[in-house]
N, C-alpha and C positions, 0 to 999 in steps of 0.2 A: 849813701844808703843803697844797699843792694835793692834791683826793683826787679818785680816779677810777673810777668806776664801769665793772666788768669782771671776767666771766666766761669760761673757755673755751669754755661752752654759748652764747653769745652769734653765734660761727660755727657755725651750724646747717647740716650736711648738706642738700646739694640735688641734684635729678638734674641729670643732667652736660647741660651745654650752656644750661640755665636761668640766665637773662638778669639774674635780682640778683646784685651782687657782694659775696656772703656772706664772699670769702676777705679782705675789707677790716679786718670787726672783728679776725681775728687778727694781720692784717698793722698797723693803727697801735699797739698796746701793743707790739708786740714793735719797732717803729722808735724809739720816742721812747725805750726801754729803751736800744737799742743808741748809740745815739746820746749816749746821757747826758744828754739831756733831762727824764727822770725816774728814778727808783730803783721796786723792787718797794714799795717802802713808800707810793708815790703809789696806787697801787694797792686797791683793795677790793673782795672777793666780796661781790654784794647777795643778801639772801637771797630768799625766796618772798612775794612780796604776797600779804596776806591776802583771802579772798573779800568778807568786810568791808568792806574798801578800795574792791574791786574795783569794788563794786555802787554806790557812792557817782555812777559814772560810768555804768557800764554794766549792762543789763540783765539781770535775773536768768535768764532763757531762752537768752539769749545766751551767759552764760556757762556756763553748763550742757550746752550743746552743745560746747563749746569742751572743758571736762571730761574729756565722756564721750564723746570724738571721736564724734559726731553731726554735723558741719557737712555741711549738700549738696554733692553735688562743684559745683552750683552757686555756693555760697556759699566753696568751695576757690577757686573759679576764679577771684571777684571778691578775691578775699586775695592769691591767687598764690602762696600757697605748700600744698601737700598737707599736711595735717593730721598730727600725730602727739602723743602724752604728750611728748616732748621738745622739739618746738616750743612747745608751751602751757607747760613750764617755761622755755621760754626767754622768750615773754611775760610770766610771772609777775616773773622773776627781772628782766628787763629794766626794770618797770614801778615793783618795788622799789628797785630802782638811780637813776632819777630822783628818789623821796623821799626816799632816804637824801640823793643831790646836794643837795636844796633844804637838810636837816640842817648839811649841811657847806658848802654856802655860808651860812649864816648867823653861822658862824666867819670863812670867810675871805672871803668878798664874793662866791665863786666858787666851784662845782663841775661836773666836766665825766661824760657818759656815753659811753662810746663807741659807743652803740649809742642809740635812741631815735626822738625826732621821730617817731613815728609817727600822726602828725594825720591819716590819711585814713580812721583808726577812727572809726565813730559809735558811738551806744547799744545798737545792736541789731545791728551788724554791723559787718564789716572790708572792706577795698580799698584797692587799691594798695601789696601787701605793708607794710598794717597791720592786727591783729589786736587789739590792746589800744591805747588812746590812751595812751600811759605821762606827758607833760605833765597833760593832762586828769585825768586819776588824780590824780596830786601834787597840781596845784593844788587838787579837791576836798580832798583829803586835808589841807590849809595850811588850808582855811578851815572845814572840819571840827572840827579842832583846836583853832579859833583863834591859829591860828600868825602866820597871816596874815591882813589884813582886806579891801585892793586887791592883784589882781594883774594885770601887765601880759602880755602873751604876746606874743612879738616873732618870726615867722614868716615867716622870709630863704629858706627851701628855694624853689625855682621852682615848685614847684607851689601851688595854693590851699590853706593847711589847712582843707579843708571839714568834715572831722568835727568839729573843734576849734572850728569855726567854729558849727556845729548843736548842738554840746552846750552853748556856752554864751551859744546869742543869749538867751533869757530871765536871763541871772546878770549884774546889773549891776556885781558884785565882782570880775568878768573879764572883763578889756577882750581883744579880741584883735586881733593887727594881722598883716594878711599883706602879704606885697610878693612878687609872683606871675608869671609868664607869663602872658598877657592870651590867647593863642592856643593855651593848652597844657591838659594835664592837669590837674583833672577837669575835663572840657567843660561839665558843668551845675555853677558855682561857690555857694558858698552865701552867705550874707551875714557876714562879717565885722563887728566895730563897724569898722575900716577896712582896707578893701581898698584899693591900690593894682597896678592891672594896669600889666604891663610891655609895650611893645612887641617882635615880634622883633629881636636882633640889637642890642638897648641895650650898651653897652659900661663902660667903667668913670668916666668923667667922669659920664653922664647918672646912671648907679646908682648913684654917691655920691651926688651933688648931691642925689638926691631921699631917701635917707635924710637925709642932713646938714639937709636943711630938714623931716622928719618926726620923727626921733628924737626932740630935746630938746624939742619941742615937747609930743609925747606924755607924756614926763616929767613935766614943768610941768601939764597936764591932769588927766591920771588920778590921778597921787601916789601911785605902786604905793608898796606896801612890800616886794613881792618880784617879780623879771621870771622867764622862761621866757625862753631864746636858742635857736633852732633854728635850726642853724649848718650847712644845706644848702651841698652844695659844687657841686650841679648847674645853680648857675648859671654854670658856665666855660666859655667856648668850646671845650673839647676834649667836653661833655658831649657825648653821643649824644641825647639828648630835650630838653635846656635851650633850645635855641634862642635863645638871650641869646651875647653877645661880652666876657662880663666874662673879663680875664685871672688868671691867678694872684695877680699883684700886686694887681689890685682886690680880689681874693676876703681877700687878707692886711689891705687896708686898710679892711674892712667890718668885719670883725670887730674890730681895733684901734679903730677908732670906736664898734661897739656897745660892749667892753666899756670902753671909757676914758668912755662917757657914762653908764655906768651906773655906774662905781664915782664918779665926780664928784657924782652926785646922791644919793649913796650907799646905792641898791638891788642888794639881793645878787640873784645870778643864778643859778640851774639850763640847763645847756646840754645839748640834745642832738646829735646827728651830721645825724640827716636824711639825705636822697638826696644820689647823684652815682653819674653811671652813662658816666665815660668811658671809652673800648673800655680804654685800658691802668690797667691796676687800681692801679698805680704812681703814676700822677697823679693819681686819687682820695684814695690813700693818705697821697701828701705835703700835699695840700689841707687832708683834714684834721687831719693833725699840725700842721698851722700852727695852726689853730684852738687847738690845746692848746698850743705854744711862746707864740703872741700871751697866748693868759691866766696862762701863766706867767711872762710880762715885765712885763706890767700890772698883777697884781695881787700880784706879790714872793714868791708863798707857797710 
C-alpha cells in the first residue's frame, strides 16, 4: 500500500496576505481522498523527530534556538516564516515524516510526504521557507543506521538545493543532483556533486531530454541503494518565480520517468513536494496530486 506522510499541523497558520501557499498541504490529502485516489489508510500521522536525529545534520545552537524560539527576527526573515512552538513542531514532525517515507518505501519502492523538500536548510540555519532540511535528516539517519550505504538525492524543484548541497559536499555516500534555474533563486548557488542550470523559459522537450540523458546515467554511476525525489512543481509555466515554460504535462511526464527509472534499477525512493508558487493555488494543488496518482500507477501499491 502506498503510505503517505501527513499531519493537519503540516498547514501551518500564516499572516494573511503572506506569499507561501501553506493552504496547499491541506488541499492535496483532502483532493486525492475525494477523488478516490487514495483511502484514509494511505494516510500516516509522523510523529516528533528525535533531537538525536536532528543533530546528525544540524547544529546543536541551531537547534536550540529553534526550541526555545530564540531565532533573530533576522534569521525569521531569511526562513520566512515568524517563529512559533508550532511551527518547530511542524518541522520536527515534517522531518519525521520523510524517515518514516524512506521505512516504507523499502516495502513498497515508494513513499510520498506531502510536505518536505526543504533543502534550502543548512547546518546552522534556514532560508527560503526552510527551517529543518527534512531529506538531509533521513538520509543521515539511513546511513547512521546502516540502512543504507549510497544515496542518491535527485533535486527537480527550480531552485538549487543549496543547503542539501553544503551539508553534504564532504560525504562521499551522498551524491547530490540538482536541476535548477541557472538565473533564479538562491543567487549565490553552492556546489552540488551535479548541478545542472537551466535556462529561462526551457520548456518541456529540452527538460526532458536532459533528464532522460542524466538520470540513468547517474544510476549506473553512483549505485545508490536508496534515492531522495524532490518532486518541485515550480518548474510550470503558470509558476510565479519559476521562470521555466514546463507544462503540466511535462511536469506529469518528469516524474513518470523519474519514478519508472527508479523502480527499473530497483532503488526505493522517499519523495518530497518541494516549491510551487502559481498565483492559483488549484494548479499547485492538481501538480502535485499528480506526483502522488503517477507513483500510484507505477508502483501498483
Amino acid at each position: 500500500m502506498l503510505k503517505i506522510a501527513y499531519d493537519p499541523i503540516y498547514a501551518h497558520p500564516l499572516p494573511e496576505g503572506h506569499r507561501f501557499p501553506m493552504l496547499k498541504y491541506e488541499l492535496i490529502p483532502a483532493q486525492l481522498l475525494h477523488e478516490g485516489s487514495i483511502t484514509a489508510d494511505n494516510i500516516f500521522s509522523p510523529g516528533i523527530c528525535p533531537d538525536e536525529i536532528i543533530l546528525l545534520t544540524h547544529e546543536k545552537e541551531y537547534l536550540e534556538k529553534i526550541h526555545n524560539q530564540t531565532l533573530s527576527a533576522k534569521e525569521q526573515r531569511h526562513i520566512g516564516f515568524p517563529q512559533s512552538p508550532a511551527l518547530t513542531l511542524r518541522e520536527l514532525m515534517i522531518a519525521q515524516g520523510t524517515i518514516d517515507c524512506c521505512n516504507y518505501a523499502f516495502q513498497n519502492g515508494v513513499a510520498l510526504n506531502v510536505a518536505g523538500g526543504t533543502h534550502h536548510a543548512f547546518a546552522n540555519r534556514g532560508e527560503g521557507f526552510c527551517m529543518l532540511n527534512d531529506m538531509a535528516i533521513a538520509a543521515n539517519y539511513l546511513l547512521h543506521k546502516n540502512i543504507a550505504r549510497q544515496i542518491l538525492i535527485i533535486d527537480l524543484d527550480v531552485h538549487q538545493g543549496n543547503g542539501t548541497a553544503s551539508l553534504f559536499e564532504q560525504e562521499k555516500r551522498v551524491f547530490t543532483f540538482s536541476m535548477h534555474g541557472e538565473h533564479n533563486y538562491p543567487f549565490h548557488k553552492e556546489k552540488s556533486d551535479l548541478d545542472i542550470p537551466l535556462k529561462d523559459g526551457i520548456a518541456d522537450k529540452e527538460y526532458l531530454d536532459l533528464l532522460k540523458a542524466t538520470l540513468p546515467k547517474l544510476l549506473q554511476e553512483v549505485q545508490p541503494d536508496f534515492a531522495f525525489y524532490l518532486s518541485g512543481v515550480d518548474i510550470l509555466n503558470t509558476d510565479r518565480y519559476g521562470k521555466l515554460n514546463v507544462s503540466p504535462q511535462g511536469c506529469i511526464q518528469r516524474d513518470e520517468f523519474a519514478f519508472t527509472t527508479l523502480q527499473q534499477h530497483g532503488v526505493p525512493c522517499a519523495v518530497a513536494m518541494g516549491g510551487g508558487y502559481s498565483a492559483d493555488v488549484k494548479i499547485i494543488t492538481e501538480a502535485h496530486c499528480n506526483t502522488f496518482r503517477v507513483a500510484q500507477d507505477i508502483y501498483g501499491v
